[in-house]
C-alpha positions in Angstrom: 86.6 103.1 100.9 88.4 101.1 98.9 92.2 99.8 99.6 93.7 102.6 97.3 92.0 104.9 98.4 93.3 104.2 102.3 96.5 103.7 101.6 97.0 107.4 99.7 95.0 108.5 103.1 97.6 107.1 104.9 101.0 108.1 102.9 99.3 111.8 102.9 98.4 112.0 106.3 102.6 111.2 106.6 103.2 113.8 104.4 101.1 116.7 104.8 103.1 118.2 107.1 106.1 118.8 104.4 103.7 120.4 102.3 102.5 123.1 105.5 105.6 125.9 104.8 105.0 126.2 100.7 100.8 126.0 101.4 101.0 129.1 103.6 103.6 130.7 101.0 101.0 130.0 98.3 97.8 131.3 100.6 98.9 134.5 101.2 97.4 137.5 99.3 100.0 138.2 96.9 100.2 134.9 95.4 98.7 134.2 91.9 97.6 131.4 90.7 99.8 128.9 88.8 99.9 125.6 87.9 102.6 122.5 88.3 105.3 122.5 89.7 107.0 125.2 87.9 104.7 127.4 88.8 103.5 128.2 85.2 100.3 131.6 85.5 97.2 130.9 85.0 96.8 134.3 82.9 99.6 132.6 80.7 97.9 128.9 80.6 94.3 130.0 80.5 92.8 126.7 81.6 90.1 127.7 83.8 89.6 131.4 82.6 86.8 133.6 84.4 85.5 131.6 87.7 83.3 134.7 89.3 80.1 133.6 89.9 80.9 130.0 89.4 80.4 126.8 91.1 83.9 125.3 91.5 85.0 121.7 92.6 88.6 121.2 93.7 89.0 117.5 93.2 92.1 116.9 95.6 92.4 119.8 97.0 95.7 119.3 99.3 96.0 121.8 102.0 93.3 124.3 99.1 95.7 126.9 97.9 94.1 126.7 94.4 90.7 126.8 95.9 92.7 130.1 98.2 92.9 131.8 94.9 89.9 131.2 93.0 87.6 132.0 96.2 89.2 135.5 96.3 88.4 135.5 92.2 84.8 135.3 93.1 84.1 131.6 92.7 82.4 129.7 94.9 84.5 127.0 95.4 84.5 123.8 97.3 87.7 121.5 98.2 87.6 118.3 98.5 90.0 115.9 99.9 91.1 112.7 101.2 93.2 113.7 103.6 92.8 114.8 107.3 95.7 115.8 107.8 95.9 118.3 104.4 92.3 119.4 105.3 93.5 120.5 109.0 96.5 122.7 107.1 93.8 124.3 104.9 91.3 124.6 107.9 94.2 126.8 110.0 95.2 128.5 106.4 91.8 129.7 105.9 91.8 131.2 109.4 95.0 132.7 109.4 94.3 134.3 106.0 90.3 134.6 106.4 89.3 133.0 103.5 86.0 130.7 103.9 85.1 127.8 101.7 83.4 124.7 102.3 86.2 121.7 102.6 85.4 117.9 102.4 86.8 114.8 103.4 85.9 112.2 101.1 87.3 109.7 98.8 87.8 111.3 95.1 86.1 108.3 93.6 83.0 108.7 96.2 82.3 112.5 96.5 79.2 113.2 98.3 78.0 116.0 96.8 74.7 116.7 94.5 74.6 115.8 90.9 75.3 118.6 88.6 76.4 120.8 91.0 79.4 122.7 89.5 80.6 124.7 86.6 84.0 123.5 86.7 85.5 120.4 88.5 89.4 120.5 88.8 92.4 119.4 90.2 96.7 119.9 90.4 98.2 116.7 91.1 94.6 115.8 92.6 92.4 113.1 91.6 93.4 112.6 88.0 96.6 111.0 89.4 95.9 109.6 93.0 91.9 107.9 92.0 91.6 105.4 89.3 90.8 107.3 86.4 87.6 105.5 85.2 86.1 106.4 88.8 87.5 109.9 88.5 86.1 110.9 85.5 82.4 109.2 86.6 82.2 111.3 89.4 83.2 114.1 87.1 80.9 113.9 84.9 78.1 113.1 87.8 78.7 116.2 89.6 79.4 118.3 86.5 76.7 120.7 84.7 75.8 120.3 81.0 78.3 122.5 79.2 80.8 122.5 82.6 84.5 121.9 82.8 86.9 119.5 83.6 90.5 120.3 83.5 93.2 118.1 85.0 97.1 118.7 85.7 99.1 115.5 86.3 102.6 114.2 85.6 103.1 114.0 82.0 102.9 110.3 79.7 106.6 111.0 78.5 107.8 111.1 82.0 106.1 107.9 83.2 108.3 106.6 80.4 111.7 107.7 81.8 111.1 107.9 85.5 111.1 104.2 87.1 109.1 104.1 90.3 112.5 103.4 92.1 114.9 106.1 90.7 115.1 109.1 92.5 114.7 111.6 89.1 113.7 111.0 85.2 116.5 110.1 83.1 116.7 110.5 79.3 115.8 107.4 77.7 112.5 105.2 77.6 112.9 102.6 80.4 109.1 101.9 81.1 106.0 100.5 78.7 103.5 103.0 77.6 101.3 99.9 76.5 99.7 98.8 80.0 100.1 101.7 81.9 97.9 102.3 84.1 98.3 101.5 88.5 101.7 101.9 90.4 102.6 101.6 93.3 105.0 104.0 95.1 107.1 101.9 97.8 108.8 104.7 99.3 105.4 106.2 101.2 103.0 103.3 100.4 100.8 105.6 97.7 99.3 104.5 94.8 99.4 106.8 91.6 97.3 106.3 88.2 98.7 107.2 84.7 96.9 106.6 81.5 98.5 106.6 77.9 97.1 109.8 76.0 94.8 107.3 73.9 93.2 106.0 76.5 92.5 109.2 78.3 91.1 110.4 75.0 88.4 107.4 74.5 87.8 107.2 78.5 86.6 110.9 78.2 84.6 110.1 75.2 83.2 107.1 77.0 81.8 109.6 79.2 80.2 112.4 77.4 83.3 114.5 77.4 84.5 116.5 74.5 88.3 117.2 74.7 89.2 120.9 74.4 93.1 120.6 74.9 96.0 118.9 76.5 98.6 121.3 77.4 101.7 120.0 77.8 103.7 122.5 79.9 107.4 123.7 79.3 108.8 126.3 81.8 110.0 129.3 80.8 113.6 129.7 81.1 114.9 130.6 84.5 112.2 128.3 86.2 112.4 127.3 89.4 111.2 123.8 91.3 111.6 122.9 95.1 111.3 119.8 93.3 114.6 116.7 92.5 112.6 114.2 90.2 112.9 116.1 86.7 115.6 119.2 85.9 115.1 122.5 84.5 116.8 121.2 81.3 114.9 118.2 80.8 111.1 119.7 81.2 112.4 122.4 78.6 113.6 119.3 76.3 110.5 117.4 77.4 106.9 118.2 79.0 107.0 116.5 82.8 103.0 117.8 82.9 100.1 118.2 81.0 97.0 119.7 81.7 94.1 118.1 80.4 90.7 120.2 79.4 87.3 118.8 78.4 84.0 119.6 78.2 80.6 117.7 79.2 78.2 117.9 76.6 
């Protein structure tokens, strides 16, 4: 494992315990699926569409409430993730709710699973932001199926911009490079996050046999809510904090 990859181990084995109250909120029944942290539907976005009958990788899969809902929509999912202590939440949530799917521990950059083994590889704040993204999308494209699906949420490129490691929330003007961007370091928890400018996500995709399909960049409805302090209600409506990407192996 390499030193990235032990040091997000270790800042989300800290934290997984703060995530524990909104994971069982999101596992039970009546949930739907959504995506980022405004909670925007799936039905709405239409990123992954129909997943019965399909072989699904969650790539950073947290404490697996996406993988929660897309097992109960017929898919036969797998979650993978690199923390213990999120895979012991989603362990106890699958047994408090009864819903069975493997789970792995694994660094997202080493996955130890078959070639070509899934329809759809995925992830919400997953992978495409906590494994560098060259590695990512390798082991994407390895464990994808000829025709499969990669879709990505992450924090958005015009947000890296205004949002200094060290501030608390994302003010309105451009305080960071976009030129260069690429590995910080969080020194609050001790993580490392990855961020890409959108022409370099586009050729690293290309690089590797990916066609892009869409990049969604999300703006909450009005009225949204957040549990979250780093970006406002009136900024992401001003601004897009995420962006889903979608591509396709050819």
């Amino acid at each position: 494992m390499i030193d990235d990859a032990r040091r997000n181990r270790k800042a989300w084995d800290r934290l997984s315990n703060d995530f524990a109250v909104s994971g069982r909120r999101n596992w039970q029944q009546n949930a739907s699926a959504h995506w980022g942290i405004w909670h925007v539907e799936e039905r709405e976005l239409q990123v992954l569409g129909d997943v019965s009958g399909k072989d699904v990788l969650e790539h950073g899969c947290g404490n697996a409430y996406f993988s929660s809902w897309l097992a109960r929509r017929g898919a036969r999912v797998v979650g993978l993730d690199n923390s213990p202590g999120q895979l012991a939440h989603a362990r106890a949530f699958q047994r408090e709710f009864g819903v069975e799917f493997p789970l792995v521990l694994a660094d997202g950059a080493q996955v130890p699973l078959a070639n070509e083994s899934f329809d759809i590889v995925f992830n919400e704040y997953g992978a495409a932001l906590w494994v560098e993204p060259e590695r990512m999308v390798a082991e994407a494209v390895r464990l994808l199926r000829p025709g499969g699906l990669l879709a990505f949420l992450t924090n958005s490129a015009i947000i890296q911009l205004c949002w200094p490691m060290e501030a608390e929330s994302a003010g309105t003007s451009l305080v960071c490079d976009y030129f260069g961007m690429h590995r910080s370091h969080n020194p609050a928890d001790g993580s490392v996050e990855f961020h890409l400018p959108h022409g370099e996500w586009i050729r690293l995709l290309r690089r590797y046999g990916f066609v892009v399909e869409d990049l969604i960049e999300i703006r909450p409805p009005e009225g949204a809510t957040s549990g979250w302090k780093f970006v406002s209600l009136e900024w992401a409506r001003r601004w897009p904090c995420e962006e889903i990407w979608k591509a396709r192996k050819l």
